[in-house]
PyMOL Python script that loads the backbone (N, CA, C, O; Angstrom):
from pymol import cmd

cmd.read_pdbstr("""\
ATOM      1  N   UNK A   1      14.627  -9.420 -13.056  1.00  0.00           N
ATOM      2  CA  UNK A   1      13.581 -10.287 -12.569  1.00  0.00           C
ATOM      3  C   UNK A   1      12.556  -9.462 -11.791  1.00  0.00           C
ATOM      4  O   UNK A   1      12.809  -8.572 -10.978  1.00  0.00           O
ATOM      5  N   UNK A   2      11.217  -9.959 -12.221  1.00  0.00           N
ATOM      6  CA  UNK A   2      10.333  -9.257 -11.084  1.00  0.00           C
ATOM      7  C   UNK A   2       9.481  -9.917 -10.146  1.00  0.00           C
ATOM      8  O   UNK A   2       9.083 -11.076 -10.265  1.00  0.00           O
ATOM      9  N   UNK A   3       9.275  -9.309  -9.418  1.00  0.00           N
ATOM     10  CA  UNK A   3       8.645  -9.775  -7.908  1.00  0.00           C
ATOM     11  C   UNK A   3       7.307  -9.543  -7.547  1.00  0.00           C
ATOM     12  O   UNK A   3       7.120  -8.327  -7.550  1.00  0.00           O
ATOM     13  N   UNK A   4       6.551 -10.003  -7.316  1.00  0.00           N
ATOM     14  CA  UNK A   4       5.143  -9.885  -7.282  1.00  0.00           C
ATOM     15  C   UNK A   4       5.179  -9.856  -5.508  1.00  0.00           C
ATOM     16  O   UNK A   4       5.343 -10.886  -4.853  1.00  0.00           O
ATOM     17  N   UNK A   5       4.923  -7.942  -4.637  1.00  0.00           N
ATOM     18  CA  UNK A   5       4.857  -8.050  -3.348  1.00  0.00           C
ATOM     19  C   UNK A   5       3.450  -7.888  -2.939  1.00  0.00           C
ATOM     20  O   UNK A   5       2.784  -6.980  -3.436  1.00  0.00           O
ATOM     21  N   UNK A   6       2.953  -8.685  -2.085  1.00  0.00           N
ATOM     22  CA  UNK A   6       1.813  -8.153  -1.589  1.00  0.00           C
ATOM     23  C   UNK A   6       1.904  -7.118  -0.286  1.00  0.00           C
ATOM     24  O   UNK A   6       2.452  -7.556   0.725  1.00  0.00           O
ATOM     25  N   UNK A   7       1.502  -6.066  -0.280  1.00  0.00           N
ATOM     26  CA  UNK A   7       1.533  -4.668   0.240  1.00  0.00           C
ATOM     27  C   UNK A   7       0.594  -4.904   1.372  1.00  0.00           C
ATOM     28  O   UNK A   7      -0.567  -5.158   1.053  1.00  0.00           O
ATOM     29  N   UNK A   8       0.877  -4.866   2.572  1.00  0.00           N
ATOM     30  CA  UNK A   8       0.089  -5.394   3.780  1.00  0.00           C
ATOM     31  C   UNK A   8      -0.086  -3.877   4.902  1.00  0.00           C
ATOM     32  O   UNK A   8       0.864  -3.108   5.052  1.00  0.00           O
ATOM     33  N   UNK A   9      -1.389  -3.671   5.572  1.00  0.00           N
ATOM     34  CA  UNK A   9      -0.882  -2.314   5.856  1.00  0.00           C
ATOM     35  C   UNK A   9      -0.555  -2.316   7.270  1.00  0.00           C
ATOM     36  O   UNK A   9      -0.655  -3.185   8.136  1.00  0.00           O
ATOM     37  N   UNK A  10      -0.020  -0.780   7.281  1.00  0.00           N
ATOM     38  CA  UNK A  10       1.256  -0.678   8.108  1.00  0.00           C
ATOM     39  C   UNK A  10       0.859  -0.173   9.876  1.00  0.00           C
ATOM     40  O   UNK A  10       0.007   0.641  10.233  1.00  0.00           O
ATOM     41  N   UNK A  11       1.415  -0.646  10.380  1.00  0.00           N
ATOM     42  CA  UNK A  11       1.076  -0.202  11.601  1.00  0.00           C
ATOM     43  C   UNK A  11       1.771   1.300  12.149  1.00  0.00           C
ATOM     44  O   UNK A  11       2.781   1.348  12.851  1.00  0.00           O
ATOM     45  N   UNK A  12       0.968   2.550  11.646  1.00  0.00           N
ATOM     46  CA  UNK A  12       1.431   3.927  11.758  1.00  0.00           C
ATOM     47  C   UNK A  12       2.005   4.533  12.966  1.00  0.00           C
ATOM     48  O   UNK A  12       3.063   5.140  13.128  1.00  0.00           O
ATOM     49  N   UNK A  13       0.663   4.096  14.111  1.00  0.00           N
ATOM     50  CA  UNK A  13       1.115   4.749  15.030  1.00  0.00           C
ATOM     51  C   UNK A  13       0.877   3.497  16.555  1.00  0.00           C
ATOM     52  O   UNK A  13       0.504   2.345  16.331  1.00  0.00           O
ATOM     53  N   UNK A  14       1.084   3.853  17.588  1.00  0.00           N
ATOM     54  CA  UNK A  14       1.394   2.823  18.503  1.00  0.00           C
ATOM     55  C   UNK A  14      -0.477   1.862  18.750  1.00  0.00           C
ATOM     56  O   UNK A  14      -0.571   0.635  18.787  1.00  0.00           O
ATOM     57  N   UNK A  15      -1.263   2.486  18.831  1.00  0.00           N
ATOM     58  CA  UNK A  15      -2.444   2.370  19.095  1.00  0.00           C
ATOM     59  C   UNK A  15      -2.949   2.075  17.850  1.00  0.00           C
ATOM     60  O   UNK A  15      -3.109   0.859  17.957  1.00  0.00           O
ATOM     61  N   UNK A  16      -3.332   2.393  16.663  1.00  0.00           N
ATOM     62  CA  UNK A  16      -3.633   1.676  15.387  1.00  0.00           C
ATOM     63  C   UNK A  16      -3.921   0.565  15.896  1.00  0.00           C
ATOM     64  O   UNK A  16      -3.553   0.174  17.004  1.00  0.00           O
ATOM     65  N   UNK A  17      -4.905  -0.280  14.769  1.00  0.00           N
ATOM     66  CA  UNK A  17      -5.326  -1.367  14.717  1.00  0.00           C
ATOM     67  C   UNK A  17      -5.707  -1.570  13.535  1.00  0.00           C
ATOM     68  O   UNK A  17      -5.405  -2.653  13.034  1.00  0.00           O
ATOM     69  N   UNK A  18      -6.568  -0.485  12.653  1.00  0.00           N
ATOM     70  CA  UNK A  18      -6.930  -0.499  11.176  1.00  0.00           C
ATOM     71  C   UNK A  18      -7.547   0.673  10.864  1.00  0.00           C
ATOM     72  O   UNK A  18      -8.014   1.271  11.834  1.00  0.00           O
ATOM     73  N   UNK A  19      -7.683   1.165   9.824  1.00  0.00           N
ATOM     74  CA  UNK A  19      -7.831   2.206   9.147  1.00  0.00           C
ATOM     75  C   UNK A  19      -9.111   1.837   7.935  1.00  0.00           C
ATOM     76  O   UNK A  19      -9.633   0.747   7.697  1.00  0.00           O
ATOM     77  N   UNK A  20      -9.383   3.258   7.269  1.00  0.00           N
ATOM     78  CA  UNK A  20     -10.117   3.097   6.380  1.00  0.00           C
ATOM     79  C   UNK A  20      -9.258   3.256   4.955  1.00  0.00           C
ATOM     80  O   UNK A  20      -8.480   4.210   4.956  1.00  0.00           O
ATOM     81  N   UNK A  21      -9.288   2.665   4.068  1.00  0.00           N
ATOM     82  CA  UNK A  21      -8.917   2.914   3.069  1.00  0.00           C
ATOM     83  C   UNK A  21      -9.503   4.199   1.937  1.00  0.00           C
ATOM     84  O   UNK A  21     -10.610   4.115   1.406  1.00  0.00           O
ATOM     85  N   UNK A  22      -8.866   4.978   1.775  1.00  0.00           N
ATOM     86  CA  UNK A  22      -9.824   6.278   1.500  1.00  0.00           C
ATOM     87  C   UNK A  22      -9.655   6.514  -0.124  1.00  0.00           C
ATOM     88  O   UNK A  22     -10.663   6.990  -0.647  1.00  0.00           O
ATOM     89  N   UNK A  23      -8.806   6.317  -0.798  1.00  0.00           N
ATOM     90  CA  UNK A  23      -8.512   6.025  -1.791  1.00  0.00           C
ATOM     91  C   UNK A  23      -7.452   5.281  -2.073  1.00  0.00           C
ATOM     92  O   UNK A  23      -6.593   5.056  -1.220  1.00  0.00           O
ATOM     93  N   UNK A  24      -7.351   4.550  -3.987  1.00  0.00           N
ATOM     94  CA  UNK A  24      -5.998   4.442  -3.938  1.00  0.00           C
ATOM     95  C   UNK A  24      -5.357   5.396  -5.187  1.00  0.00           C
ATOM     96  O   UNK A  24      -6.151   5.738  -6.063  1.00  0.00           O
ATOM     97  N   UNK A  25      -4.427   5.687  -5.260  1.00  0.00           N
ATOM     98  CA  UNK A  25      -2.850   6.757  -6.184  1.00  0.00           C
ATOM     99  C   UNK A  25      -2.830   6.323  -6.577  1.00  0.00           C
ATOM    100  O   UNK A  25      -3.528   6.978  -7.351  1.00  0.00           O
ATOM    101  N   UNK A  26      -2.551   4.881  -7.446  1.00  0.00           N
ATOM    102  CA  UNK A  26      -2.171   4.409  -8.469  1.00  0.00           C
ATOM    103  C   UNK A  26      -3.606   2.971  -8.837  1.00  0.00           C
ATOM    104  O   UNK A  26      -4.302   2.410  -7.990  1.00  0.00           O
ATOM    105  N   UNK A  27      -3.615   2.791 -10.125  1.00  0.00           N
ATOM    106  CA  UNK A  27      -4.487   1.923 -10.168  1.00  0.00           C
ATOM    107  C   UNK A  27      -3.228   0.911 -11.381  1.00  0.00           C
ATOM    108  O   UNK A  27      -2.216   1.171 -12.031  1.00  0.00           O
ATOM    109  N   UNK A  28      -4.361  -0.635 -11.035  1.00  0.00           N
ATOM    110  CA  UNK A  28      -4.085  -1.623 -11.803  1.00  0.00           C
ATOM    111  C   UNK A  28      -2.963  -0.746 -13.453  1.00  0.00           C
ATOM    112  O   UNK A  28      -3.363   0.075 -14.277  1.00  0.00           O
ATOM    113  N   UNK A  29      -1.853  -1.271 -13.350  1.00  0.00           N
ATOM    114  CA  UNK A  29      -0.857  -1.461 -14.861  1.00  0.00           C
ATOM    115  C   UNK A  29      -0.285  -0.235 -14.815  1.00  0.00           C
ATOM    116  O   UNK A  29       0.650   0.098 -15.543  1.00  0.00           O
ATOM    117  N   UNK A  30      -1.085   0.852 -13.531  1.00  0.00           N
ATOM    118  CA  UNK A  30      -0.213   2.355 -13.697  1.00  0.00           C
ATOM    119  C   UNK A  30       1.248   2.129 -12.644  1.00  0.00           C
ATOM    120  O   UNK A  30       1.267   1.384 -11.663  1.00  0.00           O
ATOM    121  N   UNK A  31       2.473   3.010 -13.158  1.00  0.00           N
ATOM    122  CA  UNK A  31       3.715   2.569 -12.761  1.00  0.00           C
ATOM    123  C   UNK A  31       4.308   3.429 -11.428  1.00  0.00           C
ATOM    124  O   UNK A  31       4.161   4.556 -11.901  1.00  0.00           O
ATOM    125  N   UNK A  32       4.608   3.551 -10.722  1.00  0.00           N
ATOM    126  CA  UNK A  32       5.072   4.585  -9.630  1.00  0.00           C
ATOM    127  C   UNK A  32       6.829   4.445  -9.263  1.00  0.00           C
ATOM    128  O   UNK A  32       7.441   3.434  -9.609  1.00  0.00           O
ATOM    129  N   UNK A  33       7.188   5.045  -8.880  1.00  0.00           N
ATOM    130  CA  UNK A  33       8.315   5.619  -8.327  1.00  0.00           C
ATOM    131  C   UNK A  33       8.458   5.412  -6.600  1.00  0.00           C
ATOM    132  O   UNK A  33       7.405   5.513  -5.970  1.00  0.00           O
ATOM    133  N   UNK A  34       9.693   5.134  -5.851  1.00  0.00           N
ATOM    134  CA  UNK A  34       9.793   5.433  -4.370  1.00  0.00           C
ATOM    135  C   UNK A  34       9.435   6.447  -4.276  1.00  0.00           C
ATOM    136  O   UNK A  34       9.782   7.277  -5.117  1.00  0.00           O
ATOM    137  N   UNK A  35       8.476   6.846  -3.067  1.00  0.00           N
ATOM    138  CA  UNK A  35       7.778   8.202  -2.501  1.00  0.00           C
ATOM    139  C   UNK A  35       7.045   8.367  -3.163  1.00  0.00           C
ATOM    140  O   UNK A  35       6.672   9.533  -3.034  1.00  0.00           O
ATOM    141  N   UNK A  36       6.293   7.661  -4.218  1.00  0.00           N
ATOM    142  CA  UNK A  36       5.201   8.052  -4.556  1.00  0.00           C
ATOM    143  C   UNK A  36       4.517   7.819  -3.807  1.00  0.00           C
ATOM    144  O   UNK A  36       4.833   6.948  -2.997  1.00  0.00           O
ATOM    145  N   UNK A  37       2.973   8.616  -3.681  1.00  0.00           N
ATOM    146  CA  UNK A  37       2.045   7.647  -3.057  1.00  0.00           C
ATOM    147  C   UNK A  37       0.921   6.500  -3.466  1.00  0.00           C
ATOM    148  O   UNK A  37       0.059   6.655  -4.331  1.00  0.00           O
ATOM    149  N   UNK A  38       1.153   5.099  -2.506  1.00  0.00           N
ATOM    150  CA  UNK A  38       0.238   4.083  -3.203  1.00  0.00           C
ATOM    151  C   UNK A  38      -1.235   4.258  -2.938  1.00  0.00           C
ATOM    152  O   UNK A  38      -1.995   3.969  -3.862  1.00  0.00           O
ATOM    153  N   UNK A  39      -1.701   4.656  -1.898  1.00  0.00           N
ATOM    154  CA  UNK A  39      -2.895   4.759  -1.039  1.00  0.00           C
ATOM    155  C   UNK A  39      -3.363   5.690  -0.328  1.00  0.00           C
ATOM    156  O   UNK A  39      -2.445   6.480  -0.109  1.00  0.00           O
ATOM    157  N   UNK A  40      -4.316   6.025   0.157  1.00  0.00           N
ATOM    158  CA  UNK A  40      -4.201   6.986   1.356  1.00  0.00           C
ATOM    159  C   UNK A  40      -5.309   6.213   2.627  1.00  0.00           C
ATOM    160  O   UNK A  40      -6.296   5.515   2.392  1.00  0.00           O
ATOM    161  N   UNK A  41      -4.958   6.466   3.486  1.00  0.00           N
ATOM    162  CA  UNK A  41      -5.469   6.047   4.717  1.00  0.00           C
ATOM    163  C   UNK A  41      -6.307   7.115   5.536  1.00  0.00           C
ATOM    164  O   UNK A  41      -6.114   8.311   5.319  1.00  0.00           O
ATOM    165  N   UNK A  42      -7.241   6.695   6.479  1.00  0.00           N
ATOM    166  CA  UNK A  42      -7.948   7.691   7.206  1.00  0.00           C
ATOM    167  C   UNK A  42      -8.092   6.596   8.542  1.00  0.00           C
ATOM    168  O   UNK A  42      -8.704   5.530   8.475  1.00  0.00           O
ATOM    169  N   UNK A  43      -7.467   7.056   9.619  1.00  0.00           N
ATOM    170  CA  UNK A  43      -7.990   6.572  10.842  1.00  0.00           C
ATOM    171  C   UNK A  43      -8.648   7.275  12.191  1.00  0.00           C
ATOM    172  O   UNK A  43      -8.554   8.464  11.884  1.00  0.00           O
ATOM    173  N   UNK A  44      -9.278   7.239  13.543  1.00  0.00           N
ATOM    174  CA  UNK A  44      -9.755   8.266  14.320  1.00  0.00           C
ATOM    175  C   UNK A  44      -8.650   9.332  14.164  1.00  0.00           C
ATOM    176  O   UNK A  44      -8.967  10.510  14.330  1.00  0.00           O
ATOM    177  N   UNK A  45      -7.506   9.040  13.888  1.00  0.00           N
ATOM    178  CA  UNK A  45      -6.755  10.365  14.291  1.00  0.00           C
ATOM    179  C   UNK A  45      -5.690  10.890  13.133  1.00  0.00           C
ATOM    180  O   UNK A  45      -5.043  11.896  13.427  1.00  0.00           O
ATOM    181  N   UNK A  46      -5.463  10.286  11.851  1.00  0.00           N
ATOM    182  CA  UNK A  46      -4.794  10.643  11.075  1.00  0.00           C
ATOM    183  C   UNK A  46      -5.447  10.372   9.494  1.00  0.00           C
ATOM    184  O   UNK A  46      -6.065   9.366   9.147  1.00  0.00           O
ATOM    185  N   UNK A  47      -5.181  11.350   8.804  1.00  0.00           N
ATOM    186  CA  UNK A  47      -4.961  10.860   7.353  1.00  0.00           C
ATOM    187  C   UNK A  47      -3.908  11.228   6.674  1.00  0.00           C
ATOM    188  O   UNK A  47      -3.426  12.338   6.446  1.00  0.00           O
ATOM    189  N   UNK A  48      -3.480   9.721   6.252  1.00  0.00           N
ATOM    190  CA  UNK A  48      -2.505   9.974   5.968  1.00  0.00           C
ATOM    191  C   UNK A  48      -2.075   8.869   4.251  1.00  0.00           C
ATOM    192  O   UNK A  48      -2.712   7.832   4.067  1.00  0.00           O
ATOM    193  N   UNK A  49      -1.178   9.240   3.398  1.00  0.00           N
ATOM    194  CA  UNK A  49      -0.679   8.821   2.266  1.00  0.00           C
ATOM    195  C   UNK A  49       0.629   7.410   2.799  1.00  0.00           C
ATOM    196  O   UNK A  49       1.523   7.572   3.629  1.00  0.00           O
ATOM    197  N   UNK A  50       0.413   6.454   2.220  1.00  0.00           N
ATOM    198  CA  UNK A  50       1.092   5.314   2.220  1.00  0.00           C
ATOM    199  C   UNK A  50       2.221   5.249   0.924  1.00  0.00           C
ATOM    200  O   UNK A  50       1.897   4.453   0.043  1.00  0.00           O
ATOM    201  N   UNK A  51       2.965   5.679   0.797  1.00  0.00           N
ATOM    202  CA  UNK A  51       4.088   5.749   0.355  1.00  0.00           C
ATOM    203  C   UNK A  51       5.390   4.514  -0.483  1.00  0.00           C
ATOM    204  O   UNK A  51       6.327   3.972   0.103  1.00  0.00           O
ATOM    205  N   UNK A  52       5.055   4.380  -1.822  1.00  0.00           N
ATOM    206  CA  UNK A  52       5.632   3.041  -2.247  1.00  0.00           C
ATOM    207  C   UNK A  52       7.495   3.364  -1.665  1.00  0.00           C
ATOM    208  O   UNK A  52       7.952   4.501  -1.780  1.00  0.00           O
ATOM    209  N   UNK A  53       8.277   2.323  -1.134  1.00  0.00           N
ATOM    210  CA  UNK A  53       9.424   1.734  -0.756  1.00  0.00           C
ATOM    211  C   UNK A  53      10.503   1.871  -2.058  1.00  0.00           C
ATOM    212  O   UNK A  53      11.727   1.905  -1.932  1.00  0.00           O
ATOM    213  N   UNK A  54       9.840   1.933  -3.201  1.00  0.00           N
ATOM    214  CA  UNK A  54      10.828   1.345  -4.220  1.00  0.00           C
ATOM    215  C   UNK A  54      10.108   1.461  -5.254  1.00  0.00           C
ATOM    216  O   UNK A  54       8.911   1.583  -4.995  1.00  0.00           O
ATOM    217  N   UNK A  55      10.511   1.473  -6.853  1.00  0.00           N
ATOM    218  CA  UNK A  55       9.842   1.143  -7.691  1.00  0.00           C
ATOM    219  C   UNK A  55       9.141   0.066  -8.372  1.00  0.00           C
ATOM    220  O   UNK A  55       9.782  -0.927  -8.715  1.00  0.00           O
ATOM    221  N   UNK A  56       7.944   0.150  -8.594  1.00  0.00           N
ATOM    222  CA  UNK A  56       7.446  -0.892  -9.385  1.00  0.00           C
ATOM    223  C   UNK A  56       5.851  -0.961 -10.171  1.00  0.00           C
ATOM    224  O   UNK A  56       5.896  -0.273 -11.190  1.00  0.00           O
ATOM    225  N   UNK A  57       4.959  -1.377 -10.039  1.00  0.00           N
ATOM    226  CA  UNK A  57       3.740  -1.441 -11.083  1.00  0.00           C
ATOM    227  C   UNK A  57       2.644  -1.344 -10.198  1.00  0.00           C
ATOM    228  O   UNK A  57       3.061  -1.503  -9.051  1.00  0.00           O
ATOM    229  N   UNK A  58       1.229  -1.123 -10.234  1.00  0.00           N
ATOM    230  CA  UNK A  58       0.157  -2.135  -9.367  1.00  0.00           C
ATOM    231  C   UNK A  58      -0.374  -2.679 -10.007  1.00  0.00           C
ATOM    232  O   UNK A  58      -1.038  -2.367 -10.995  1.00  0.00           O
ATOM    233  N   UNK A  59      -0.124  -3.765  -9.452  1.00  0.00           N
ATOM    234  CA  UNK A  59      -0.682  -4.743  -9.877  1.00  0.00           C
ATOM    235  C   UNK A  59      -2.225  -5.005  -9.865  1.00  0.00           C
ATOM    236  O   UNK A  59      -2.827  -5.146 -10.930  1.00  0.00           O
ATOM    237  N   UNK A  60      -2.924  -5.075  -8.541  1.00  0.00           N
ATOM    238  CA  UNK A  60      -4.298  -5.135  -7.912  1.00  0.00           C
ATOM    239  C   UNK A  60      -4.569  -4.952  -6.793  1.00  0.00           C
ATOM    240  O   UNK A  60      -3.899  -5.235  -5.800  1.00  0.00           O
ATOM    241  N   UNK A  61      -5.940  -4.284  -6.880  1.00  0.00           N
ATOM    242  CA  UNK A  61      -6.276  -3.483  -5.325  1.00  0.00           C
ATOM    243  C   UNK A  61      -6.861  -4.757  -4.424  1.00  0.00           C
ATOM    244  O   UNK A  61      -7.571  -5.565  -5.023  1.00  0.00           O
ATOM    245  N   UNK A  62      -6.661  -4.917  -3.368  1.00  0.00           N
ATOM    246  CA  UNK A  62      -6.782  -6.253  -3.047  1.00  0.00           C
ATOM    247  C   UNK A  62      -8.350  -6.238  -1.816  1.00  0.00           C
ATOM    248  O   UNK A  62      -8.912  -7.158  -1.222  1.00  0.00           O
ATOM    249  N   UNK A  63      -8.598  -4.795  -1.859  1.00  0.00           N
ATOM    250  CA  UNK A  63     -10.217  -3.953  -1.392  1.00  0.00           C
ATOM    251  C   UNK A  63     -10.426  -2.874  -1.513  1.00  0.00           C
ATOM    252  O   UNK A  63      -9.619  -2.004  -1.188  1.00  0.00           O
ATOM    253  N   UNK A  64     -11.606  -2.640  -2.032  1.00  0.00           N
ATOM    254  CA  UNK A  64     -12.476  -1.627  -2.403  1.00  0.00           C
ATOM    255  C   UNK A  64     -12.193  -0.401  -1.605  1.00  0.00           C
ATOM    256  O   UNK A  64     -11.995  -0.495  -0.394  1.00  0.00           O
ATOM    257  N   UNK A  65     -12.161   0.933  -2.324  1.00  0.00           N
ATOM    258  CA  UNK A  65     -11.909   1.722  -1.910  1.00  0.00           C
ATOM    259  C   UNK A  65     -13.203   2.144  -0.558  1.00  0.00           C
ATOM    260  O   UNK A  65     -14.332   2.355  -1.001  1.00  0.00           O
ATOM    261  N   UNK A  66     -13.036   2.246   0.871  1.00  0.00           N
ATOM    262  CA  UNK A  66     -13.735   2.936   1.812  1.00  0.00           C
ATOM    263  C   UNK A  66     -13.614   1.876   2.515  1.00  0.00           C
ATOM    264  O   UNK A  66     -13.811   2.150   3.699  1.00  0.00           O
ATOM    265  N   UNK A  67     -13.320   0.498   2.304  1.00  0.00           N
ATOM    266  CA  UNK A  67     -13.278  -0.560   2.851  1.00  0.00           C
ATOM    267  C   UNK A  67     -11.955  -0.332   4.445  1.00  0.00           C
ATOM    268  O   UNK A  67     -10.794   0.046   4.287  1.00  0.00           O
ATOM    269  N   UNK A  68     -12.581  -0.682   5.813  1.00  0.00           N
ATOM    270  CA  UNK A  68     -11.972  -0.612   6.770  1.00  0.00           C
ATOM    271  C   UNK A  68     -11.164  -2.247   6.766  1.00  0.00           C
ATOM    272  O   UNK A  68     -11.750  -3.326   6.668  1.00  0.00           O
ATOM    273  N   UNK A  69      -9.140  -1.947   6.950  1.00  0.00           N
ATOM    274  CA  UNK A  69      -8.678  -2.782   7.029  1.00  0.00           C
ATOM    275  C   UNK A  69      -7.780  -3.038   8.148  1.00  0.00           C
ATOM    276  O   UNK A  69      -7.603  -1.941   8.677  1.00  0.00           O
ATOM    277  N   UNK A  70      -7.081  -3.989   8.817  1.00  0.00           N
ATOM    278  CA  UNK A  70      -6.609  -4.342  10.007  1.00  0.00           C
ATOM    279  C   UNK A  70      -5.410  -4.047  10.005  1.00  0.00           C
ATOM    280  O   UNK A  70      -5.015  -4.120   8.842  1.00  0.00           O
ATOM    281  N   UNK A  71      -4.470  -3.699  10.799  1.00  0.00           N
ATOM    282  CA  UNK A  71      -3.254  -3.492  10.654  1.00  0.00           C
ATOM    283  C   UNK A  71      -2.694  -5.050  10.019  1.00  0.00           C
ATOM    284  O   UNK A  71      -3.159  -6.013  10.629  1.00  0.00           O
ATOM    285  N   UNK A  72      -1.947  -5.308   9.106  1.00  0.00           N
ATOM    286  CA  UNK A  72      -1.405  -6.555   8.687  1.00  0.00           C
ATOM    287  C   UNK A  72      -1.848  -7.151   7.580  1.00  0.00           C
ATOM    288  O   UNK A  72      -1.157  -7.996   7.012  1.00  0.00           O
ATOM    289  N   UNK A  73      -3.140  -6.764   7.101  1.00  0.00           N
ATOM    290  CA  UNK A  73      -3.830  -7.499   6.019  1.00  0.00           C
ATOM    291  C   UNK A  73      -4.167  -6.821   4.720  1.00  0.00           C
ATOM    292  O   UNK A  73      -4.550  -5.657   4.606  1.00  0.00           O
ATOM    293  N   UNK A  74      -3.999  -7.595   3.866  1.00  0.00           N
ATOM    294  CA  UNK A  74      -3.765  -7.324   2.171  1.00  0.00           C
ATOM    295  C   UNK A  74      -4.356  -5.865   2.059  1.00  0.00           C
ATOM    296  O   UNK A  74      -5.215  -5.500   2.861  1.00  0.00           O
ATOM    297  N   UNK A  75      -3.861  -4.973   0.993  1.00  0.00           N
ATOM    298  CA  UNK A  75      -4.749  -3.900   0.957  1.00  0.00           C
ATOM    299  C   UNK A  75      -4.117  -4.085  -0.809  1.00  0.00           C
ATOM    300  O   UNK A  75      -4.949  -4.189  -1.710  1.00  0.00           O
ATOM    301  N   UNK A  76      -2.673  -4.106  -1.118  1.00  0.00           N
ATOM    302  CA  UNK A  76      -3.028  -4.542  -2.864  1.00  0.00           C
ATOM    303  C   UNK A  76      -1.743  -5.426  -3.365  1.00  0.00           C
ATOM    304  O   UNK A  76      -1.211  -6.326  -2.716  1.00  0.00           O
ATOM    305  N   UNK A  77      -1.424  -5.038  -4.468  1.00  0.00           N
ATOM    306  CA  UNK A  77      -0.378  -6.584  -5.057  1.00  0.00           C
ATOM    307  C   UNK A  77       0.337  -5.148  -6.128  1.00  0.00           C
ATOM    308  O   UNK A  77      -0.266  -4.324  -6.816  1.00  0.00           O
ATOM    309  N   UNK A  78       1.640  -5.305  -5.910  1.00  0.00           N
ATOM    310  CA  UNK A  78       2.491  -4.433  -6.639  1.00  0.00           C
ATOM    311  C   UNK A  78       3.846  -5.744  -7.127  1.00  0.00           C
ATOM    312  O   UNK A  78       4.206  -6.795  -6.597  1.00  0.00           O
ATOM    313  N   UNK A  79       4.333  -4.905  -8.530  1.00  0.00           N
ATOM    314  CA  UNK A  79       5.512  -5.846  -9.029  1.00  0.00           C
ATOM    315  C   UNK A  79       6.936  -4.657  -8.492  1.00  0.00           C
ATOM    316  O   UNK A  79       7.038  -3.432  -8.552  1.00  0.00           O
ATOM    317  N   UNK A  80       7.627  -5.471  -8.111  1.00  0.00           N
ATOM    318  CA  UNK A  80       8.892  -5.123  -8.164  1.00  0.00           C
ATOM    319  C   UNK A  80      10.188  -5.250  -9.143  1.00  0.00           C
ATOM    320  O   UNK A  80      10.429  -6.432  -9.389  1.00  0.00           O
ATOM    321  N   UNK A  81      10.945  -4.477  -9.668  1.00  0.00           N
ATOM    322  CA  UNK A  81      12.453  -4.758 -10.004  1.00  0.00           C
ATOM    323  C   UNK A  81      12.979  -5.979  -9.473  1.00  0.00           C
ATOM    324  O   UNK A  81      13.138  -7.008 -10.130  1.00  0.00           O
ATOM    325  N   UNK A  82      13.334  -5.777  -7.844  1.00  0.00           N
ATOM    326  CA  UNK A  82      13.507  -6.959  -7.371  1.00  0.00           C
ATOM    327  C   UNK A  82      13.512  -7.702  -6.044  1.00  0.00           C
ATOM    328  O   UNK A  82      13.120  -6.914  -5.184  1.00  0.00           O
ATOM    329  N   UNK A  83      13.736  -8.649  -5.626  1.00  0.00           N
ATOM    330  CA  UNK A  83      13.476  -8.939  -4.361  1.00  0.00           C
ATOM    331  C   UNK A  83      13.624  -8.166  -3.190  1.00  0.00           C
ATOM    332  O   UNK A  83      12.706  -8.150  -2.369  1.00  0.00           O
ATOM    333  N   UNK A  84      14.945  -7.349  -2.954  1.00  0.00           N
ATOM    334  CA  UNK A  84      15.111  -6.244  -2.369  1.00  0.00           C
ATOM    335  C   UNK A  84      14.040  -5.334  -1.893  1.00  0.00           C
ATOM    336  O   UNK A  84      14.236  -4.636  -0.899  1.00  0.00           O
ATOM    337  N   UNK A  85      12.703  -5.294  -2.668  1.00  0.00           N
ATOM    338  CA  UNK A  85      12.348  -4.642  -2.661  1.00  0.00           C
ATOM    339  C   UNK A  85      11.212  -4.421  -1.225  1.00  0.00           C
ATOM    340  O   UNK A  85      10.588  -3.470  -0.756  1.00  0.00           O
ATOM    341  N   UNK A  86      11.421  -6.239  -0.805  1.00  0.00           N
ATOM    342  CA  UNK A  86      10.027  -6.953   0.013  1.00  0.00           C
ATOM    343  C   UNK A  86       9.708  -6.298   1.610  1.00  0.00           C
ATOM    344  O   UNK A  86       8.854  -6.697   2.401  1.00  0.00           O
ATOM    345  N   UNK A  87      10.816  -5.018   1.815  1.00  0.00           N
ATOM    346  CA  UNK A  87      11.063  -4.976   2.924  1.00  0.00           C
ATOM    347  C   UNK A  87       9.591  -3.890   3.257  1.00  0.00           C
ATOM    348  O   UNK A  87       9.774  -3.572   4.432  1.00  0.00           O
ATOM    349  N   UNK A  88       8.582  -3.365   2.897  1.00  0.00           N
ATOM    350  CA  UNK A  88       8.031  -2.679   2.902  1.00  0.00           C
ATOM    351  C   UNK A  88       6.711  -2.455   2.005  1.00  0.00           C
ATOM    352  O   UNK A  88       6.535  -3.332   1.160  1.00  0.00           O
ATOM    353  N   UNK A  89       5.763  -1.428   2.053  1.00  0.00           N
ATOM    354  CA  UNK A  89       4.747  -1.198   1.437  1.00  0.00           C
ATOM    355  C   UNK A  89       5.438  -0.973   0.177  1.00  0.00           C
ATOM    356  O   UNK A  89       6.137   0.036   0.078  1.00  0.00           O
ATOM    357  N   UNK A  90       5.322  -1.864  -0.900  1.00  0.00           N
ATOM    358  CA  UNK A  90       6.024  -1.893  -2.284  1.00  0.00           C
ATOM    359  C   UNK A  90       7.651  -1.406  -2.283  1.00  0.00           C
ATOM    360  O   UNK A  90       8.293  -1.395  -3.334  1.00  0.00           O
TER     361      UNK A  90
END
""", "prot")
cmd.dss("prot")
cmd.show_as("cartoon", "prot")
cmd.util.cbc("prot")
cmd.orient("prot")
């Protein structure tokens, strides 16, 4: 069975609030692996790669690449194997 997760972003470091989205690693129907990377991030003090949890698909980028997003809110839509999978960025 598969799982449709929406990938919400992550709160890195204690002070974070939101980041820029700088690119994304995988696009729409391409497939990834755990430790791949889904995204990459740029904030005042880090850039850094967002890292899929588990295997599965992407689904859709849920904003434009350069687009600044909040800690917590949609950044894309990945399928999972399976529910297990919900605990994290894909």
């Amino acid at each position: 069975m598969t799982v449709r997760v929406r990938v919400k972003l992550p709160k890195i470091g204690m002070t974070m609030e939101e980041a820029t989205i700088v690119r994304f690693c995988r696009q729409p129907g391409e497939a990834f692996s755990k430790g791949d990377p889904l995204y990459e991030i740029e904030t005042e003090k880090i850039s850094q790669e967002v890292e899929a949890t588990g295997d599965g698909v992407m689904v859709e980028h849920a904003v434009p690449e350069g687009a600044d997003v909040r800690v917590g809110e949609l950044v894309c839509v990945v399928e999972t194997a399976s529910a297990a999978d919900n605990s994290g960025p894909a």
